[in-house]
C-alpha distance (Angstrom), angle and dihedral (degrees) to the residues before:
residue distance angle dihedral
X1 . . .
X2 3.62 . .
X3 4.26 110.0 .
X4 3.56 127.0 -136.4
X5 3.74 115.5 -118.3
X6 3.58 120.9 -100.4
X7 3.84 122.0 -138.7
X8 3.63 86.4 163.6
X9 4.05 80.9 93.3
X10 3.54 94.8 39.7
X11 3.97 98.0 48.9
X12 4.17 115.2 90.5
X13 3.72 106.1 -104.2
X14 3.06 99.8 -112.8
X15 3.92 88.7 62.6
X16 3.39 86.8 56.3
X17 3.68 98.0 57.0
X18 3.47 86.1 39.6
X19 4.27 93.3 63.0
X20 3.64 85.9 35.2
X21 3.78 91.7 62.9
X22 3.90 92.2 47.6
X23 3.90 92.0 48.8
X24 3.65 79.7 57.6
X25 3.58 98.1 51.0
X26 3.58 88.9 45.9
X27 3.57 97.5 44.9
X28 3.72 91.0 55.6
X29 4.28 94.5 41.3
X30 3.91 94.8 42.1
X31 3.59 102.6 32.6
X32 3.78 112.4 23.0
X33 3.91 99.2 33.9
X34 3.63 107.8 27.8
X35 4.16 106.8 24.3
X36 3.81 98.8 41.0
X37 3.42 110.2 49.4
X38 3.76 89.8 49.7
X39 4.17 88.0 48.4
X40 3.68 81.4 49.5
X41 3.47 95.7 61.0
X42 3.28 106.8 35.6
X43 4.10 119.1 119.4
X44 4.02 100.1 -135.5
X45 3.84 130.8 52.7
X46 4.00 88.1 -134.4
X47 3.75 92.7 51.1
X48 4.11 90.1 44.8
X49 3.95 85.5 45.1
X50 3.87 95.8 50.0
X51 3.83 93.8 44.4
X52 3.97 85.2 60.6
X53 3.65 89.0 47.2
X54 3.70 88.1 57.7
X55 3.90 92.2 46.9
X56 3.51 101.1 59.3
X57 3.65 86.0 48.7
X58 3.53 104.3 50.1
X59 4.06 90.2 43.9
X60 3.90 92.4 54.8
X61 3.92 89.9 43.6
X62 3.80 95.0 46.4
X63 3.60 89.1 48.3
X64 3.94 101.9 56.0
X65 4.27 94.0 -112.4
X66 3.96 118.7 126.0
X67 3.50 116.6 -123.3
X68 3.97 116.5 -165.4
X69 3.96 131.7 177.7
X70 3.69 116.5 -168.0
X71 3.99 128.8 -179.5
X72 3.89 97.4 31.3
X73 3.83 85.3 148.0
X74 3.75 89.7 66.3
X75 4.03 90.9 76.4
X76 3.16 113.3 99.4
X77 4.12 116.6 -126.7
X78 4.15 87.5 -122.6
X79 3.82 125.6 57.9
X80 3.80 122.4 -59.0
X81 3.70 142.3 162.0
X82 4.34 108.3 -113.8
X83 4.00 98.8 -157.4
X84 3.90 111.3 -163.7
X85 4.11 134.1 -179.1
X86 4.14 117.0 -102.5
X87 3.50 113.3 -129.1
X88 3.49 110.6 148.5
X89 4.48 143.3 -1.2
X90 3.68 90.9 -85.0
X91 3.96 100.7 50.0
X92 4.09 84.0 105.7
X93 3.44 97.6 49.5
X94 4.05 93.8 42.2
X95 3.85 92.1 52.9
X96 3.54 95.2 47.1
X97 3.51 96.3 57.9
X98 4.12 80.3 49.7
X99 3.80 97.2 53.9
X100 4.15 135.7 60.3
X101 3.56 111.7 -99.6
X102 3.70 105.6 -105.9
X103 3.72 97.2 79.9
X104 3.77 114.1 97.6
X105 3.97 111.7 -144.5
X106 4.13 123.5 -140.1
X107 3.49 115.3 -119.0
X108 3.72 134.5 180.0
X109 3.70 115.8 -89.1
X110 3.66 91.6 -115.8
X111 3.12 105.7 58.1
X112 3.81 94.7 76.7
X113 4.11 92.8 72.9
X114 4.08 80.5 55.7
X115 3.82 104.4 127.4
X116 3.84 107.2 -120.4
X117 4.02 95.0 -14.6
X118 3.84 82.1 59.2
X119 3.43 98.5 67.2
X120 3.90 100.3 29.7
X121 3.82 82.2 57.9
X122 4.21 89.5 45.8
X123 4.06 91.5 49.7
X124 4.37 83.9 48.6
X125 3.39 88.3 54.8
X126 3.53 105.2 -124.7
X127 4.42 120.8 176.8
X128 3.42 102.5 -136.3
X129 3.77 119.6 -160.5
X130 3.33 140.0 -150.6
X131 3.84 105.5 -130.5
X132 3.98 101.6 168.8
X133 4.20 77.1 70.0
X134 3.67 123.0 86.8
X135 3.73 74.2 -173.0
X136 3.11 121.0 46.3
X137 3.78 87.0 38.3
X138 4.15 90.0 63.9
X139 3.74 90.4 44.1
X140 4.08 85.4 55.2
X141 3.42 91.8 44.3
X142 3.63 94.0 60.3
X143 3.74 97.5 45.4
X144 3.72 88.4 50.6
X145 3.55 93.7 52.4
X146 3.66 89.2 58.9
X147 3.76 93.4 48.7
X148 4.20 87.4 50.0
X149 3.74 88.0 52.6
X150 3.80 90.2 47.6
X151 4.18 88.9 51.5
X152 3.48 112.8 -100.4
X153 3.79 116.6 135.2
X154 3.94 122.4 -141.3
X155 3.93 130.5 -161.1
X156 3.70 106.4 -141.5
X157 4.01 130.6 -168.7
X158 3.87 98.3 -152.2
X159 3.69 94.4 -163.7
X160 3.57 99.4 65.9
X161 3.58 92.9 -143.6
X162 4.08 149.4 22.2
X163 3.78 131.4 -121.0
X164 3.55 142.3 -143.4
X165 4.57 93.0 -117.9
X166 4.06 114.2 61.7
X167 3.97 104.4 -101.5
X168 3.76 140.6 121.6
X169 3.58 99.6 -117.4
X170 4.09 123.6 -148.2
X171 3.85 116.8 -63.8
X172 3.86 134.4 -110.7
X173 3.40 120.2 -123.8
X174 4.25 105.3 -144.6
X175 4.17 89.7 85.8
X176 3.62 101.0 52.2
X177 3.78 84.1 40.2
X178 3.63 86.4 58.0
X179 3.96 98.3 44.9
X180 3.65 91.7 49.8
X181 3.58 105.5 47.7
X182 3.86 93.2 38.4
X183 3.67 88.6 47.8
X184 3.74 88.3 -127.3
X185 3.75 128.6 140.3
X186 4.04 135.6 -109.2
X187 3.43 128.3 -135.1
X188 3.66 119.4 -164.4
X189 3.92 121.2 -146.3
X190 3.77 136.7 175.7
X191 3.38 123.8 -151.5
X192 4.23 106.5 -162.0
X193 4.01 118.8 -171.0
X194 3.71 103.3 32.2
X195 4.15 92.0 96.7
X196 4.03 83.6 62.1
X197 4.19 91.6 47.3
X198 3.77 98.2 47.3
X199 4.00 107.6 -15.2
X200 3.91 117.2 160.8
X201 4.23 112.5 -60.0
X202 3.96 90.7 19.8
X203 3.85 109.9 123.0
X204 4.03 92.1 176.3
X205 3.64 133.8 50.9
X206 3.64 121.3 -105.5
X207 3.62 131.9 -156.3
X208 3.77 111.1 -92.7
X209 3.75 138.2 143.8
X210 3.03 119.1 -130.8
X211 4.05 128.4 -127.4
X212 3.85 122.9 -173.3
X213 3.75 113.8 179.7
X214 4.05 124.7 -177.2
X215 3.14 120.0 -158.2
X216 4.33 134.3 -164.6
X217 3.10 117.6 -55.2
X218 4.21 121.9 -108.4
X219 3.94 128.1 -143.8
X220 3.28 121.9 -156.9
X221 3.77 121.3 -124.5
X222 3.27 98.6 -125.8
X223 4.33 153.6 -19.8
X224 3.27 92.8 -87.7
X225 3.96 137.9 107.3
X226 3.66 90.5 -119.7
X227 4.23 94.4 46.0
X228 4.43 84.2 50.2
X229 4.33 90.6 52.7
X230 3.61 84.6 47.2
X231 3.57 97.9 53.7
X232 3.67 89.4 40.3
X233 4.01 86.5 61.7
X234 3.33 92.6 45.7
X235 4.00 102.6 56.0
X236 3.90 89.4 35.2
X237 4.05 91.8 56.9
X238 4.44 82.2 48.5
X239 3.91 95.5 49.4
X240 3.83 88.4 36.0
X241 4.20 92.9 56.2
X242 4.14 88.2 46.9
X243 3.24 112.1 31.9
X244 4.05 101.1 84.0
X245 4.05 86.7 -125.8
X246 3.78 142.9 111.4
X247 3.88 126.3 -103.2
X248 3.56 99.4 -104.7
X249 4.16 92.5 179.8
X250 3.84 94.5 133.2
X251 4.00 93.9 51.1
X252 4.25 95.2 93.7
X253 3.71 125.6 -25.1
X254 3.97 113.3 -102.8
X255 3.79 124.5 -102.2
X256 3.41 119.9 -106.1
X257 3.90 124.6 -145.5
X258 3.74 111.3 -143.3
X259 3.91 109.5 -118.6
């Protein structure tokens, strides 16, 4: 996958802070006070989900970073599950301005009570799950294997979470779960550049472009347990061979979701 350049390195520092503050200015003008309140509003989740579409966008266009989405013609025209890598607080936000609006994004439970952010994440309709609860996380998992079934499509950070050093850490089980027994299919996606904008211990934007990549999608063999691990695998080893970062498989053992 061929990278963008990145001047980011090249530029004095204080350049950098000095792009970082006006990607916060416009984050804040475009986003927060101009694209939200309207997405607020709006009557219809697919108008609310479109308008944040168009946010994203116009923020990284207004402030001078590339955005790029390859492989859109690897989704399938019925529902799916897009699985992507977590690198960095605005992987949601980047990679829904990359997909169609009828795929509902997981979130962590949370982030609903979020002032603001809360609701603007309510009125996008985001599931938000409860991942501290073997639980609650099964009971989820059911429900959204009846709402795969019924063909809606969900965009899914298997990790669960991002870290400070560059690697794809261990996978969660509750998406493959999901693909598997709702006979649905995965879609593996990297998103490269967003550890450089807002990675974990940044507290300012930095220049980056921005580089999301789909790839084919995967079926798993099977409803079983053993058919979801293996199409775990088998998307990790795909994300892991494009997404510019190290195999971070020994950094925590992955959570399983009771069947």
């Amino acid at each position: 996958m061929p990278a963008f350049p990145g001047p980011s390195r090249m530029l004095p520092t204080f350049l950098r802070k000095l792009h970082g503050i006006y990607a916060v200015a416009v984050f804040v003008i475009v986003v927060l006070m101009l694209f939200c309140p309207l997405l607020i509003v709006m009557p219809t989740l697919r108008m609310r989900r479109a308008i944040g579409r168009l946010a994203v966008r116009a923020w990284m266009l207004i402030s001078l970073m590339p955005f790029r989405v390859g492989g859109r013609q690897h989704l399938p025209d019925g529902p799916c599950i897009v699985i992507c890598n977590h690198a960095s607080y605005l992987d949601g936000i980047l990679l829904t301005a990359a997909l169609p609006p009828h795929f509902t994004f997981f979130v962590q439970h949370g982030a609903a009570d979020w002032p603001y952010i809360g609701l603007v994440l309510r009125r996008m309709g985001c599931q938000f799950v409860n991942r501290t609860s073997p639980r609650e996380a099964a009971k989820a998992t059911k429900t959204l294997i009846d709402r795969a079934r019924a063909g809606e499509s969900f965009a899914i950070f298997p990790e669960g979470t991002f870290r400070a050093a560059p690697v794809l850490l261990p996978f969660q089980s509750g998406a493959f779960l999901i693909a598997a027994r709702a006979g649905v299919p995965v879609v593996p996606a990297v998103i490269r550049g967003s550890r450089t904008l807002l990675g974990e211990g940044r507290k300012l934007f930095t220049w980056s472009a921005i580089d999301i990549q789909c790839f084919a999608a995967l079926h798993a063999s099977g409803d079983s347990r053993e058919a979801a691990d293996t199409l775990s695998v088998t998307a990790r080893a795909v994300m892991l061979a494009h997404c510019g970062e190290a195999d971070g498989s020994q950094a925590a053992p992955p959570v399983r979701v009771a069947s």
